[in-house]
Structures are given as C-alpha cells and as structure tokens.
C-alpha positions in Angstrom: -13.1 2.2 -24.2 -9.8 2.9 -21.9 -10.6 4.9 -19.4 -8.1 7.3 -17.0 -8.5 4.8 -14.6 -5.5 3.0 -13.2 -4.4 0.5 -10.7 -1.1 0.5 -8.9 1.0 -0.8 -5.6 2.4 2.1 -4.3 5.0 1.9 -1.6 5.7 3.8 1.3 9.2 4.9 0.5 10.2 6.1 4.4 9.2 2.8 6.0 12.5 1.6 7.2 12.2 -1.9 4.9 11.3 -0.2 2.0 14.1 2.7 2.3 16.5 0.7 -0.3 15.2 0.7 -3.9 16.4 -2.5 -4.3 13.6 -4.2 -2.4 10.9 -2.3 -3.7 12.7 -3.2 -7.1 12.8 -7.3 -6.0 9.1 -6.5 -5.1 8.5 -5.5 -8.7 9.9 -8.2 -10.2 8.9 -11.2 -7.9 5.2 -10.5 -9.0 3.8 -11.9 -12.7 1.9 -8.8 -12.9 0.8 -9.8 -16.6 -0.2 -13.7 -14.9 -2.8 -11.3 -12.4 -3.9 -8.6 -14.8 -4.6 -11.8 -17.2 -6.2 -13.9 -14.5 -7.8 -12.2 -11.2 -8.5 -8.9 -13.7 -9.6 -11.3 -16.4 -7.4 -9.7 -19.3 -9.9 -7.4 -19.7 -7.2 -4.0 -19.0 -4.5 -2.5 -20.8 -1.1 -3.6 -18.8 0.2 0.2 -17.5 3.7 1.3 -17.1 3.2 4.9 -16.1 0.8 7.0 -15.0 0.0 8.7 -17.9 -2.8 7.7 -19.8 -0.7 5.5 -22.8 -3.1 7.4 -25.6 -1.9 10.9 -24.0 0.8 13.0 -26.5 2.9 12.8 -23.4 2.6 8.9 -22.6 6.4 7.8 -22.0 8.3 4.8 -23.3 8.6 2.8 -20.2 9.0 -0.9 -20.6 7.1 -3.0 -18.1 9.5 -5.0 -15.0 10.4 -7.8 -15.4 8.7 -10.9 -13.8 12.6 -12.1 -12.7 12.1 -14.4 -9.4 15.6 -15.4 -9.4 17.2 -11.6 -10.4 14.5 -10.2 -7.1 16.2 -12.8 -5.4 19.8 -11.3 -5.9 18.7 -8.1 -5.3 17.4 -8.9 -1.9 20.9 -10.8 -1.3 22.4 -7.5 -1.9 20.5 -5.4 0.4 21.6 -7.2 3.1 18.4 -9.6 3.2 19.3 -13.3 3.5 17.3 -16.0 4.1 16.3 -17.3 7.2 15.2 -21.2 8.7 11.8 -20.3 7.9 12.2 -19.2 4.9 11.3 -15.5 5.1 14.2 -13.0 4.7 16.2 -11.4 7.5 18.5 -8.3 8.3 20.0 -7.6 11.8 17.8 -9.9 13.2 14.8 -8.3 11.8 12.6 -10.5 9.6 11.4 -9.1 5.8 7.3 -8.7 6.6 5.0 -6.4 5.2 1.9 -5.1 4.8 -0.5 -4.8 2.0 -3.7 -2.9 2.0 -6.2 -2.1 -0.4 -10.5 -1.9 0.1 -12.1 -5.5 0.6 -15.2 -3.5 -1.6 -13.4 -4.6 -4.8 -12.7 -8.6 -4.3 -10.7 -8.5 -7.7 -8.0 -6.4 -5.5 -8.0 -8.7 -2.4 -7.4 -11.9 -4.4 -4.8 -9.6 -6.3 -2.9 -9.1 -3.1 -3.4 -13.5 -2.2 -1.1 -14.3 -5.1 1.3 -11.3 -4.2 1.4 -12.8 -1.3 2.1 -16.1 -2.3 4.7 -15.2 -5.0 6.5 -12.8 -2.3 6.5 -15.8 -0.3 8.9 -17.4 -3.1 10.9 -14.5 -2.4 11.4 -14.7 1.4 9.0 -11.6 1.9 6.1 -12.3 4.3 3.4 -10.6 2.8 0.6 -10.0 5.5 -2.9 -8.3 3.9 -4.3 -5.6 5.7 -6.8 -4.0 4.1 -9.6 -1.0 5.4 -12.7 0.1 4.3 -12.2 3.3 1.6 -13.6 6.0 4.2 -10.6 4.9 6.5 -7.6 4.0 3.9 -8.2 7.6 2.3 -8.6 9.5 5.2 -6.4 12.7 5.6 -5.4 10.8 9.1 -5.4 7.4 7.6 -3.0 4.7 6.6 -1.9 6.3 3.4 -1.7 9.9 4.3 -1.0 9.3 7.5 2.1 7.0 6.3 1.5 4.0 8.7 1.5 1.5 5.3 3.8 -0.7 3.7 2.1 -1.3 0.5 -1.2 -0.1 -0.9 -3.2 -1.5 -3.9 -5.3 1.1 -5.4 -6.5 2.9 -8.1 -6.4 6.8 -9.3 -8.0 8.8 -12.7 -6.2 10.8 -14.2 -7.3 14.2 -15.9 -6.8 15.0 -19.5 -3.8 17.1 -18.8 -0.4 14.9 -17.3 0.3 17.3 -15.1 1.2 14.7 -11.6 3.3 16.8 -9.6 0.8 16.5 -6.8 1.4 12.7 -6.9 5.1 12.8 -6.9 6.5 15.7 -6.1 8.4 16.2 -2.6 6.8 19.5 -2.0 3.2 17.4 -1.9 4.7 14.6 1.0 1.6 14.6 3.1 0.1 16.1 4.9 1.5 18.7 2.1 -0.4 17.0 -0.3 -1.2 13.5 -1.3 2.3 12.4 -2.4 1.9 9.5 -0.1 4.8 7.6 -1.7 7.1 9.6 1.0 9.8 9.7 -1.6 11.3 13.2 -1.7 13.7 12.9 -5.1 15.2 16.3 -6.5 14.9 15.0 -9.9 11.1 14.0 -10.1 10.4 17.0 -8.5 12.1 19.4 -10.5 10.8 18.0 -13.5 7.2 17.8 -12.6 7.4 21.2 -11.6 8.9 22.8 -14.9 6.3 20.5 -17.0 3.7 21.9 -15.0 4.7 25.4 -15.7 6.1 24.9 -19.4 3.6 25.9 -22.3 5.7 24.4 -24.5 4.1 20.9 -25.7 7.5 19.0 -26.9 9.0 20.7 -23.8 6.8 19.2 -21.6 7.0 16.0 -23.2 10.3 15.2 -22.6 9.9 16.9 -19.0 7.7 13.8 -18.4 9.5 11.2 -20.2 12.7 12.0 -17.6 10.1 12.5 -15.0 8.7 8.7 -15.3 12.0 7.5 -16.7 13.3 8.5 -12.7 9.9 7.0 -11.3 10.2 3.6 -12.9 14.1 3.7 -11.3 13.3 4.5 -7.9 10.4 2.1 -8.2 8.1 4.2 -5.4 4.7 2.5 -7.3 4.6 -0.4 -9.5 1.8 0.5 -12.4 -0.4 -2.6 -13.0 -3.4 -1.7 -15.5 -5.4 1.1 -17.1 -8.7 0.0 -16.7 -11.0 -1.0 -20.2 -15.0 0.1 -19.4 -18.3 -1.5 -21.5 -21.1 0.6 -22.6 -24.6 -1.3 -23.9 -26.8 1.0 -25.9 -29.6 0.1 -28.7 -27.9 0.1 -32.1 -30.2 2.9 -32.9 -28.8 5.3 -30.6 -27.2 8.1 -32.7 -24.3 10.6 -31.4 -23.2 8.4 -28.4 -19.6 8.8 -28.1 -17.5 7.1 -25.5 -15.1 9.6 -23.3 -12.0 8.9 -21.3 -12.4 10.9 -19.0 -15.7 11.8 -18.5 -19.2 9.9 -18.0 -20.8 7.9 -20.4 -23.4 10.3 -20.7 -21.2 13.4 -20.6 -23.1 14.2 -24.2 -26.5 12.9 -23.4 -28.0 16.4 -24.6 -26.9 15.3 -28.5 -28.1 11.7 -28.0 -31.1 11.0 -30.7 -32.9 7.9 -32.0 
C-alpha cells in the first residue's frame, strides 16, 4: 500500500550559498534521483514530485527535474560559480561546500546522501555529510529549526487533508513554526493560506496546484519518494483493509477468521 510517507532534501533557503535558486535548482538536477530511489531504495517507492499524497483529489501535475548534469552545470556558471583547480566551484574566493544531514538510524538515507555526494562532486559542489541522531536534528534548537543546515534528507506524513501551510508558509519560518526551508515567498504563502480557509473543493484544488507549481520553481525541497509499506497476514483473515494514513491495525476491532 502507499503510505503518506515521504522523503525529501529540503534546503535551507537563507544560507548564504543556497540564497540563488539557481543552485538549489543545479542541485536538483545534478542528482539521478530515479538511479537512487531505483537502487539504495530498491525501487520499492513511488518517485514524488510534491508533497501531496499523488492519490489525494488535490495531487498537482508537477513533472519530476531533470537529471541534466550538463544544464546544473550552466546554471552554476550563471550564478557566478566557476570552477576552481581542484575542481570544486568558487565565488569571490569562497569555495561551493555544503552540508548534508539526515539520521545515521536509517542507512538507506546515509548511502542516499554517498552518491549525492559523489554526483555533486561532478558538479563542482563539495558535498560534506553531517548527519545527527533524530532527538538532536528535530530539536526545536537543532540544526533544522534552529537553521544552522545546508541540506537535510528526511522524511514527513502527511494527513488526509493537503492543507501544508505550516510547511511552507513564511508566517511558520521557525521558530514560528516548522517552515525550516527559511524561504519566505508571498506567493506560496498566500495561497496556502486561502486553500486552508476555502471550503470550496475545486477552489482549493487549484489553490494547491499554483501553490506547488511556485514550490517546484523556487526549488526550497527536492521530493524524492512516497514510501510503499508490506503487510503479511493469513489468507484467512477477513475485513483487513490497508490505510494510508493510519496503522495497519487501525480496524483490528472488525478483523475475523
């Protein structure tokens, strides 16, 4: 079953190297996210393009990035990042290095963040892993919320209802709310905030279709998978039924045999 469950990089929009949409853009399409999702995931999850759940009634038509080494490459010429001896990028002197973080409890995650490393490499980014245990990356004076990260590889759930103007929004910038994209855009957060507040179903629908339309071209997360869960149960188990949202068992009490 596909669960609400999905995995991102999310970038800290107010670091000073990720400022210009035009590296986190080269970022997004320097990586063969469909080559990792295939490999280190196993192909086992449904490639995601937005945050909203693709079986939703307000899932958006958002076409995946690219996987464009040599158009990242131009992108990163035109932001003023050329390369240097070594090979890594460099701007007034300064040399294109970041950081990546993510929880070393999932190792599917930290040998997600080796090959972005080694394909940012082809790029002239030096990608250095940093990564915390959950109880400090998610702290309200952590990393994330705290906004001492470059890059964070995570994952969220979603609830049945869209509504992700606490993710996105400029009036949730921590420690506001958990916003920890930093990116304060008029548009995303006008329009989260009317679908939010709009009972109107097509409304709201094309509320979030601008909404993530904006998202995917300002480029503050890159969307990787919505992740795909198992269930064993005997074949005589009657009245299971398998929730996205929910538990497995969130119906135990109509389970029979």
């Amino acid at each position: 079953r596909l669960t609400a469950n999905y995995s991102h990089l999310t970038f800290d929009c107010a670091r000073p190297s990720l400022a210009d949409v035009r590296v986190r853009r080269a970022i997004a399409e320097a990586v063969d996210w469909a080559r990792m999702n295939a490999t280190v995931f196993h192909g086992y999850n449904v490639r995601a393009t937005s945050d909203i759940l693709p079986t939703s009634w307000a899932a958006p038509d958002v076409p995946p990035y690219p996987y464009d080494l040599a158009a990242a490459k131009r992108l990163l010429d035109a932001a003023g990042w050329t390369p240097g001896p070594d090979g890594v990028r460099r701007r007034a002197g300064a040399r294109l290095e970041l950081d990546v973080s993510t929880t070393p409890a999932k190792p599917a995650n930290v040998q997600a963040e080796v090959q972005m490393q080694q394909e940012l490499h082809a790029a002239g980014i030096d990608l250095r892993i940093k990564n915390y245990p959950a109880s400090v990356l998610f702290a309200q004076n952590g990393p994330l919320y705290g906004g001492r990260y470059d890059m964070s590889l995570t994952i969220d759930t979603n609830a049945p209802d869209p509504d992700n103007e606490g993710e996105w929004s400029g009036a949730f910038i921590p420690p506001r709310g958990a916003n920890t994209t930093f990116l304060n855009d008029p548009v995303i957060t006008a329009t989260s905030h009317a679908a939010a507040r709009t009972f109107d179903r097509a409304a709201r629908k094309a509320l979030y279709a601008r909404e993530e339309a904006r998202i995917h071209a300002l480029v503050p997360a890159v969307f990787l998978y919505w992740q795909t869960a198992y269930a064993v149960y005997n074949s005589d188990l009657k009245h299971y039924r398998a929730a996205q949202y929910l538990s497995s068992n969130w119906n135990a009490w109509q389970w029979s045999f």
